[in-house]
N, C-alpha and C positions, 0 to 999 in steps of 0.2 A: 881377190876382190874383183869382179867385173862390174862394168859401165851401169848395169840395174842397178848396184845394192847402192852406187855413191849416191847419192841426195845436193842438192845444190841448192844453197842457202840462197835467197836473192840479196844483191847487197843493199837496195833500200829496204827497210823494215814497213812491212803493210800496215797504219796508222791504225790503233784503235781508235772504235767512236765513244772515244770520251772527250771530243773536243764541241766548244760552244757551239751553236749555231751562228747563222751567220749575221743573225742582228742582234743577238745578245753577246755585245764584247763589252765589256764593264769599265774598263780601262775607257774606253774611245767615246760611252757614255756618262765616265766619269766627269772627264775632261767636256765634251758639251755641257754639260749640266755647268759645271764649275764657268765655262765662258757665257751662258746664260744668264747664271746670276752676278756675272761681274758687271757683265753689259748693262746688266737691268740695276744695277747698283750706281751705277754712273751716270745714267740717264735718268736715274728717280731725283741725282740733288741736280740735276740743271734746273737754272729759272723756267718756272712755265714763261708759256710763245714767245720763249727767244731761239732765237738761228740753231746753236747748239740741241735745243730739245726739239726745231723740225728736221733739222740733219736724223737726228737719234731716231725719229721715228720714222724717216724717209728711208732710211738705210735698209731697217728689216725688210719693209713694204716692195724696196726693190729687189732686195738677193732673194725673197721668196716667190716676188711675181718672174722673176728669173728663171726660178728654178722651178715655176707649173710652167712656164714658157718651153725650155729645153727638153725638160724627162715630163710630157704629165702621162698622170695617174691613171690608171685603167679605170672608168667610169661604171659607178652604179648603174643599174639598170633602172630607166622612173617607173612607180608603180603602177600597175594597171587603172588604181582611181586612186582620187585622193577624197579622204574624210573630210565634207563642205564644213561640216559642222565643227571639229577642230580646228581648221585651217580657217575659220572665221572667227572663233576666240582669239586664235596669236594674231588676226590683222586686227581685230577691235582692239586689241591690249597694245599692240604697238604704234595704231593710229590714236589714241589716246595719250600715250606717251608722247607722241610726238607733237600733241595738239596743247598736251602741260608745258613742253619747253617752249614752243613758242610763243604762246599767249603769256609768260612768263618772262620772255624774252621784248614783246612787246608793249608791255607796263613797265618794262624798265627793272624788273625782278623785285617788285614790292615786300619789304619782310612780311606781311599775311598769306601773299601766295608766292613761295619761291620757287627759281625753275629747281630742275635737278641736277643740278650741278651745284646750285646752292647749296643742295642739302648730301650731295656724295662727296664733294672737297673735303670737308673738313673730317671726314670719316676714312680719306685715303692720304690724310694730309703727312700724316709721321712716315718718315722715309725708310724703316724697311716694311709697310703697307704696301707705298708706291711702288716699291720694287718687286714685293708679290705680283702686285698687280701686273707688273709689266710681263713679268713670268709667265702668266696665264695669257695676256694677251698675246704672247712670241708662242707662245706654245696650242694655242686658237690657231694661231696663223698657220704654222706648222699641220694642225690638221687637216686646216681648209686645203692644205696646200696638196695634202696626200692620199685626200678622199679624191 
């Protein structure tokens, strides 16, 4: 037998690629998810505007503005133009919105014209609603966060 014919095994084993990528670990998004909806379970029965539910909502606001603070995200590029004609329906629609809550706000929230909040309360009022909801808005943030 000479030094050619022997073969030498390495002694770590070369990995096959049958392993996840590196943002799909199921486990570590398991467990997010699951502290998501605990968090948002807990902060849906606090009384509304007491200390406890601005705590609850200052807390995301801060670990997220943290966290564009530290790592931010590699920025879009703006686009060469923007459509006047779209981007003047979403300010009509949202300066109208914003022109119902106050005048709304301003009459004192008369039951004939109520703000909107009158009329979304009672539609997010059972508590695992509130807790979807807060789901969606920690998980809004979260994009905002990583756009």
């Amino acid at each position: 037998m000479t030094a050619e014919e022997v073969t030498v095994k390495p002694a770590v084993q070369e990995p096959d690629d049958t392993r996840l990528p590196a943002d799909a670990r199921p486990a570590r998004n398991a467990m997010i998810g699951v502290g998501l909806i605990s968090y948002a379970w807990i902060l849906g029965g606090t009384a509304p505007f007491s200390m406890q539910a601005l705590l609850g909502v200052l807390l995301p606001g801060a670990v997220l503005g943290g966290i564009a603070y530290a790592r931010p995200p590699e920025r879009i590029p703006p686009p060469d133009s923007i459509d006047a004609a779209g981007f003047s329906y979403w300010i009509i629609c949202i300066a109208l919105l914003f022109e119902w809550e106050a005048s709304a706000v301003r009459d004192n929230s008369p039951p004939w014209h109520p703000a909107l909040t009158n009329l979304i309360n009672p539609l997010i009022a059972p508590h695992p609603v509130k807790c979807a909801a807060i789901v969606v808005w920690l998980l809004a943030g979260w994009a905002l966060v990583k756009r």
